[in-house]
C-alpha positions as CSV (number, residue, x, y, z in Angstrom):
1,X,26.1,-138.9,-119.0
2,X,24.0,-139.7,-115.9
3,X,23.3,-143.6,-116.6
4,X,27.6,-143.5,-117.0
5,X,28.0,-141.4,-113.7
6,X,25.9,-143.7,-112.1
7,X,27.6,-147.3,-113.7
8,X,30.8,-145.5,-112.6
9,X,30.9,-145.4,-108.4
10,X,34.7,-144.7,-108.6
11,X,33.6,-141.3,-108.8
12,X,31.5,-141.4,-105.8
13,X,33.1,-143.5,-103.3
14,X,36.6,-143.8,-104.1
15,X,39.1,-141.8,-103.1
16,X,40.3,-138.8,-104.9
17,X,43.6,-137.3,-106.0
18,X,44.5,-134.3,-108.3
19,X,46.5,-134.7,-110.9
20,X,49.3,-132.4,-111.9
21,X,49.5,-130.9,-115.7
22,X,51.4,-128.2,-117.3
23,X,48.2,-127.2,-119.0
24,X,46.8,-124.3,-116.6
25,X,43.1,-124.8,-118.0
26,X,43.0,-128.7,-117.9
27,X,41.5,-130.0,-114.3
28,X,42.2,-133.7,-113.9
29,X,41.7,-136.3,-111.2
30,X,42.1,-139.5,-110.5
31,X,39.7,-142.3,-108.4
32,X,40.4,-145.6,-106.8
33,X,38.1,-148.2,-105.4
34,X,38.4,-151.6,-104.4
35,X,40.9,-151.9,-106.8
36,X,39.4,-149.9,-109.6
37,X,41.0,-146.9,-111.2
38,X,39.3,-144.1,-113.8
39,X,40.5,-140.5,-114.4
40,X,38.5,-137.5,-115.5
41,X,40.4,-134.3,-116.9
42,X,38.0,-131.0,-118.0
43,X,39.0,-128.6,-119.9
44,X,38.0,-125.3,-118.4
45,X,38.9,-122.8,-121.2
46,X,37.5,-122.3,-124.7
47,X,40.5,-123.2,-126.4
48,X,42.0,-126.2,-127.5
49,X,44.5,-127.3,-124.6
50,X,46.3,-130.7,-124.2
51,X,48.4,-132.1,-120.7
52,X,50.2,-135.3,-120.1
53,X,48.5,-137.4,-117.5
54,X,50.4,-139.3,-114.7
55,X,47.7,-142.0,-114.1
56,X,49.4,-143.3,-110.9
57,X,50.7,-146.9,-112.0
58,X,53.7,-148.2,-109.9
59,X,56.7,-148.2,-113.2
60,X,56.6,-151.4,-115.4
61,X,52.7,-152.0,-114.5
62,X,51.2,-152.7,-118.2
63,X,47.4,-150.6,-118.9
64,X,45.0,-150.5,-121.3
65,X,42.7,-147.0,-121.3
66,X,38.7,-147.8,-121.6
67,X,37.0,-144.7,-122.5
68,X,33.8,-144.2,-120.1
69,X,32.0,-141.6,-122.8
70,X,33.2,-142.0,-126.5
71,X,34.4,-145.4,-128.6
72,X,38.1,-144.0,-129.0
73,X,41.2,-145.5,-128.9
74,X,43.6,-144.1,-126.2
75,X,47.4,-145.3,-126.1
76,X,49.4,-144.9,-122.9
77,X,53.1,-144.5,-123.0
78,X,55.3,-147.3,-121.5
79,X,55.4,-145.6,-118.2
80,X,51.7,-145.2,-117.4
81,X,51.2,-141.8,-118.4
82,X,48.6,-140.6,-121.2
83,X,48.8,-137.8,-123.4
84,X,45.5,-136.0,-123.6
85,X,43.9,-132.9,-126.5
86,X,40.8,-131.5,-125.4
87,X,38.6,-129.0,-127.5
88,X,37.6,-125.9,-125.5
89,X,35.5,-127.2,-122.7
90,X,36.3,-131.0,-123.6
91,X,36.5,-133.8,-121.4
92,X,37.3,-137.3,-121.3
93,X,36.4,-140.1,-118.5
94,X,38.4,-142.9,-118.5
95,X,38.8,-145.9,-116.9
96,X,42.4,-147.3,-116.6
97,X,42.5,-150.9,-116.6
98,X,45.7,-153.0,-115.3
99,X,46.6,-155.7,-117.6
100,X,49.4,-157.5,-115.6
C-alpha cells in the first residue's frame, strides 16, 4: 500500500475535490495532476455500503477505470460516473484514464 501511495503523486500534489454520494458512510475524492485523474472512496462503516461516483469527466468524454490496489474490472456508465460496493471498511483507489 505504501510502494502504491508512493507510485501514485496524484494523491500528494494534485488538487483535491470531494465527491458527493448518497451513501452517508462512503468518503470519496477525487485528484488531478498535470493531467492525471484517480479517485479514492473509503468506506467508513462496518457494513456493506455502495454510492455512485461522479468522476468529473466533461459529458461524452470516453474512460477506462485502472484499479491502483486489486486486478478488477470496473465499468463506468456512458456518462463518466461509476458505481461502487464496498465491504465494511472497504476501499478502492482508482485511476481514471481518458481514452479519447
Amino acid at each position: 500500500l505504501i510502494r502504491r501511495r508512493k507510485e501514485t503523486p496524484e494523491f500528494g500534489w494534485g488538487t483535491s475535490s470531494l465527491i458527493e454520494t448518497a451513501a452517508p458512510a462512503i468518503f470519496a475524492h477525487r485528484c488531478e495532476w498535470q493531467g492525471s485523474t484517480v479517485a479514492a472512496a473509503h468506506n467508513l462503516s462496518g457494513s456493506r455500503a455502495a454510492a455512485t461516483l461522479d468522476l468529473g469527466l466533461e459529458k461524452g468524454g470516453k474512460i477506462e477505470i485502472e484499479d491502483l490496489l486489486e486486478e478488477r474490472e470496473h465499468k463506468p456508465k456512458p456518462d463518466g460516473s461509476l458505481d461502487v460496493e464496498l465491504d465494511g471498511y472497504g476501499y478502492l483507489w482508482l485511476r481514471v484514464l481518458r481514452t479519447d
